[in-house]
C-alpha positions in Angstrom: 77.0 95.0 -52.2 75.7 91.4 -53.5 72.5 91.1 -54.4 71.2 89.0 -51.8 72.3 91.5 -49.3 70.0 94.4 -51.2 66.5 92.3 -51.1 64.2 93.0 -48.0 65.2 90.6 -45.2 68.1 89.2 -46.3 70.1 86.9 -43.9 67.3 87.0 -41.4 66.1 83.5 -40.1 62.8 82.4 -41.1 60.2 82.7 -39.1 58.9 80.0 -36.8 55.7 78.0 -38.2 52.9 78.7 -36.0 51.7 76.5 -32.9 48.7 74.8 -34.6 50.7 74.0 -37.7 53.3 72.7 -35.6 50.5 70.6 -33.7 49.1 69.1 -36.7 52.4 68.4 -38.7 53.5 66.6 -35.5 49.5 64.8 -35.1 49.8 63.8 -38.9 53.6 62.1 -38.5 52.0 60.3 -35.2 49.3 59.1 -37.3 51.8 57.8 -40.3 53.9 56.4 -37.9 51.4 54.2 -36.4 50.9 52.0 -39.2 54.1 50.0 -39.5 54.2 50.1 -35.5 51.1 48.0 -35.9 52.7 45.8 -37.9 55.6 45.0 -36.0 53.2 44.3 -33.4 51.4 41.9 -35.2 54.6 40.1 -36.7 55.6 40.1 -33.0 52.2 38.4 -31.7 52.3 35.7 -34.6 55.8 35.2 -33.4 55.4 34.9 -29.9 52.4 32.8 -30.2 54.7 30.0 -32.0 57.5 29.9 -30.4 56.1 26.9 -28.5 56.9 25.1 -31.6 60.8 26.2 -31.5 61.1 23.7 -28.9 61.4 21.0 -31.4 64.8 21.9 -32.1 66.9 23.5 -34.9 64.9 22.7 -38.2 62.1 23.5 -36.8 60.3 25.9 -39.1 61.7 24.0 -42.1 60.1 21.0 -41.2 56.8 22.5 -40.4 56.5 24.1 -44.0 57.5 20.8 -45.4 55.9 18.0 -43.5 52.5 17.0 -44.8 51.0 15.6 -41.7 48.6 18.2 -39.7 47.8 15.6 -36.7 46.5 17.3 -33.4 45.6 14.4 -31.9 49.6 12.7 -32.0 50.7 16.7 -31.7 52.2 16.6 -35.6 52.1 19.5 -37.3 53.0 20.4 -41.1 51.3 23.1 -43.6 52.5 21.7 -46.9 49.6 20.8 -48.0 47.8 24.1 -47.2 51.2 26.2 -48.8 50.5 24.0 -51.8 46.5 24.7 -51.6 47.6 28.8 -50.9 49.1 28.8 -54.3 47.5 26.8 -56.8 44.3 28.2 -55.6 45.9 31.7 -56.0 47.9 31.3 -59.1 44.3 30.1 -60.5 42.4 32.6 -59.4 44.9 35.5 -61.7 45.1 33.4 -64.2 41.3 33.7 -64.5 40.8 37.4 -63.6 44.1 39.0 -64.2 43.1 39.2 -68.0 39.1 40.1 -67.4 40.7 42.8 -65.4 43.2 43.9 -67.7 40.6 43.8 -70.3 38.3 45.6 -67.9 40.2 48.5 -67.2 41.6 48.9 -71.2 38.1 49.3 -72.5 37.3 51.8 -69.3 40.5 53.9 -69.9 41.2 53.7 -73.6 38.2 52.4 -75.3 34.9 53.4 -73.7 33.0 55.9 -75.0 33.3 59.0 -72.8 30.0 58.7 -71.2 30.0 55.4 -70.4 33.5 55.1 -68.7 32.9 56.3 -65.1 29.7 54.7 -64.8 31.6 51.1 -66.2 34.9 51.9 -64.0 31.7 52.0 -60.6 30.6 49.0 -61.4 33.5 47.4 -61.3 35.0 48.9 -58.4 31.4 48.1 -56.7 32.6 44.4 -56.5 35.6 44.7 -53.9 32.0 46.3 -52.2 30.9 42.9 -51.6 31.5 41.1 -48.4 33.8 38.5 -48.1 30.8 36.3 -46.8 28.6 37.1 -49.5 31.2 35.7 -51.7 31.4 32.6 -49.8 27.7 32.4 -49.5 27.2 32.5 -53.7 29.6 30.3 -54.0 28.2 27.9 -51.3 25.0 28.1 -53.3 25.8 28.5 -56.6 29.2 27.8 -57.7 29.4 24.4 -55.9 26.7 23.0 -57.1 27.8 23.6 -60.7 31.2 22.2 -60.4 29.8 19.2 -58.9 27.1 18.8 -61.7 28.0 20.7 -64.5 31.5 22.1 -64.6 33.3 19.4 -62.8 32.1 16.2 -64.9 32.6 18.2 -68.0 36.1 19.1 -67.5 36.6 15.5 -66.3 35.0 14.0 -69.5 37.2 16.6 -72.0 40.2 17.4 -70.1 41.0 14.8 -67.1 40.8 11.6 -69.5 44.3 10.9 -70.0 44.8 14.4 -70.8 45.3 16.9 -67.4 45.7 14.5 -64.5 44.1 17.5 -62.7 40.9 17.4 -63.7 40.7 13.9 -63.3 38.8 12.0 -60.3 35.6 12.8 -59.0 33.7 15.9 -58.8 32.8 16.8 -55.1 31.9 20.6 -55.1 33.7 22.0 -52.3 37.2 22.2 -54.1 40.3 24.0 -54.9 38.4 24.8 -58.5 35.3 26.3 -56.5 37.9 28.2 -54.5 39.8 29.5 -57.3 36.4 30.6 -58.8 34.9 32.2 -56.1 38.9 34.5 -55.4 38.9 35.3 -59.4 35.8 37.0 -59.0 37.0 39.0 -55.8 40.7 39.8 -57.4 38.9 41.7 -60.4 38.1 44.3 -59.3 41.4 45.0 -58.2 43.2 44.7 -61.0 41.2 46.1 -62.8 40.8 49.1 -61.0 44.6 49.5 -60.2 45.4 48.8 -63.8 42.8 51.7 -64.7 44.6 54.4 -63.2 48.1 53.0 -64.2 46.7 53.6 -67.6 45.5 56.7 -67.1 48.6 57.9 -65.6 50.4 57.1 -69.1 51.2 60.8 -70.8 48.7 62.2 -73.1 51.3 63.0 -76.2 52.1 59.7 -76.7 48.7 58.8 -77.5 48.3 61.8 -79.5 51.4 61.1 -81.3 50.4 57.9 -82.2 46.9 59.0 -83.0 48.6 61.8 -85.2 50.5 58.9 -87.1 47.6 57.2 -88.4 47.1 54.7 -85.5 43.7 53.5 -84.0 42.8 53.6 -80.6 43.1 49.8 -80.3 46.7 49.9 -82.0 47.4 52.9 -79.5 46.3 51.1 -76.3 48.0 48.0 -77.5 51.1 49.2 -79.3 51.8 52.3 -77.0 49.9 52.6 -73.7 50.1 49.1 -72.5 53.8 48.5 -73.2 54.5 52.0 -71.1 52.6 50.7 -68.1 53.2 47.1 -67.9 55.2 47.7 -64.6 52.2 49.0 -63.1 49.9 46.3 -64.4 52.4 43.9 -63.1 52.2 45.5 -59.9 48.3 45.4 -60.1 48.3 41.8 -61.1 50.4 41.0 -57.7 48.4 43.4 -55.3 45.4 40.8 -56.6 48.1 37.7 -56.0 48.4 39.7 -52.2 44.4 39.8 -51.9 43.8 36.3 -53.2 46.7 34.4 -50.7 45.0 36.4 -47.3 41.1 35.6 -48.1 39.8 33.6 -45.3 36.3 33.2 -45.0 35.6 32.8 -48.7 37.4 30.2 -49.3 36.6 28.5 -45.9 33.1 28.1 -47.2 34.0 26.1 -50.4 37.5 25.0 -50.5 36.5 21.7 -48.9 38.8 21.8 -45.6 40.8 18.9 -46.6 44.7 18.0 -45.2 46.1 17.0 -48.4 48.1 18.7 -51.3 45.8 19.9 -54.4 46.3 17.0 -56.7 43.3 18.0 -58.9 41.3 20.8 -58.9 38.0 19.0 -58.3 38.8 17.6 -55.4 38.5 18.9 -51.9 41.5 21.2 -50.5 43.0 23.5 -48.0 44.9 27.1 -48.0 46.8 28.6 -44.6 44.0 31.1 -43.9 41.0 28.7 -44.1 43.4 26.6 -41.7 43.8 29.0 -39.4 40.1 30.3 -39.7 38.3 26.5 -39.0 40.9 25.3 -36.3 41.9 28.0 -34.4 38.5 28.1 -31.7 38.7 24.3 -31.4 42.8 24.4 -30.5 43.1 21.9 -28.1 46.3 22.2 -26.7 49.6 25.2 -26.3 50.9 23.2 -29.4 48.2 23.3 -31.6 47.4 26.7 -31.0 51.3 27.6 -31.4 51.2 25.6 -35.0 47.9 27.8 -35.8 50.0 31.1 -35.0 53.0 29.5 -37.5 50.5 29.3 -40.1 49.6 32.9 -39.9 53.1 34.3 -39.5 53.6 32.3 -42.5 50.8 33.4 -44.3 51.6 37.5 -42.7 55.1 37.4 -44.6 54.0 36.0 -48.0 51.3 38.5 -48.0 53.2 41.4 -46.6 56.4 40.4 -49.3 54.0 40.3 -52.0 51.5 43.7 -51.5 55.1 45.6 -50.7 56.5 44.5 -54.4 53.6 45.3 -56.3 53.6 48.9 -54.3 57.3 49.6 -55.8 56.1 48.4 -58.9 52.6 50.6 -59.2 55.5 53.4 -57.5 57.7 53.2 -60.3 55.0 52.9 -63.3 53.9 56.4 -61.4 57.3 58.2 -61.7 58.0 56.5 -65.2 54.9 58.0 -66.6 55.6 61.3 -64.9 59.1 61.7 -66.4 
């Protein structure tokens, strides 16, 4: 006789999971399955709403995202300029706060002094609190006026003579420098709080082995822990990039609503979501409004491409420091 066949029940069937748990397992995939449902539906919306626009014939969508013009009144329609405004105002805005984050969540994690680490990591974190509005409304109030007065003419006077063509010109306020300001402040928190738990997710006897070797905890957290998570912290860094291309109404405020390509920061400029936010109440016409909706879905998949990579990456820092 095997030994399967001497233990109690043997070769019986398991038993059916009971009714409720049945119910909730079947309640819970519902619920899971509902979110990428919604967004097929709203990829399939943007769609729909701009294929007024495929009536211009094949080339259609390449020559809206490369055309400059945006003209409502002669019906012509290009987003160039606001692509171009989406990522320099982007690409600003982490080059400012992706290290204040990074440095953020290293002192937090590594560095802090025990007591002082969760109630530094809630302070932090309180600033994704913030509305989007409040944002704008600061930086309506306080960070335009100092680039117009303050910042702006003093990186004209040391950087835009002769030097960086885009700090040269005039400083008007509302700009793609204000912009990029204002989203730096909202993409720390973030990264910083992303990176944080990346970090923490980096094995313990690593640090104690290099603690046990004589190391500091600065050498540790930059010689050991760091290196081990960077493809986490990359992925934090582009969930920011994913947060700072869809803001809408906090850069509407100070960006400066202008149809032209970013050719210095101190002047006035324009990103896909303030476009779509100022214009799309005052559409005049099926075109406009179908040009609006173009914009979005363009704007939808950039944003959607981006948060999805930087998920695989913060995945994969997961499993890497669970290995």
């Amino acid at each position: 006789m095997s030994a399967a066949a001497g233990r109690p029940g043997a070769g019986r069937a398991p038993a059916p999971r009971p009714l409720p748990d049945r119910a909730y397992a079947a309640l819970l995939a519902a619920g899971a399955a509902v979110v990428p449902l919604l967004l097929l539906l709203a990829a399939w919306a943007l769609a729909r709403g701009a294929l007024p626009l495929a009536a211009d014939g094949p080339g259609a969508a390449w020559r809206f995202l490369e055309r400059g013009t945006w003209d409502p009144v002669r019906g012509v329609y290009g987003v160039a300029p606001a692509v171009a405004g989406t990522v320099v105002t982007a690409a600003l805005a982490l080059l400012l706060a992706a290290p204040l984050g990074l440095a953020a969540a290293v002192y937090t994690a590594e560095l802090a002094p025990a007591r002082l680490r969760a109630p530094l990591a809630l302070l932090v974190d309180l600033l994704a609190a913030v509305p989007s509005v409040v944002y704008g409304l600061w930086g309506l109030q306080v960070l335009v006026p100092a680039v117009r007065t303050g910042l702006g003419p003093f990186l004209r006077d040391t950087l835009g003579l002769g030097r960086f063509a885009a700090f040269a010109g005039p400083a008007y306020g509302p700009s793609v420098l204000a912009a990029a300001l204002v989203l730096a402040v909202m993409v720390l928190p973030y990264v910083a709080a992303v990176s944080r738990e990346v970090l923490r997710a980096v094995p313990a006897a690593q640090r104690e082995a290099a603690l046990a070797l004589g190391a500091t905890p600065w050498e540790v957290a930059a010689g050991v822990v760091l290196p081990h998570a960077r493809a986490g912290v990359a992925g934090a860094v582009l969930l920011g990039l994913g947060r700072a291309l869809g803001e809408t109404l906090a850069v509407a405020m100070v960006v400066g609503a202008a149809h032209r390509a970013p050719g210095a920061l101190l002047a006035p400029g324009y990103t896909l979501a303030a476009l779509v936010a100022n214009e799309f109440a005052e559409a005049g016409d099926d075109r406009h409004l179908a040009a609006l909706f173009a914009a979005g879905l363009a704007l939808f998949a950039v944003t959607l491409a981006v948060n999805a990579l930087a998920r695989l990456l913060v995945r994969g820092a997961g499993r890497a420091a669970g290995a």
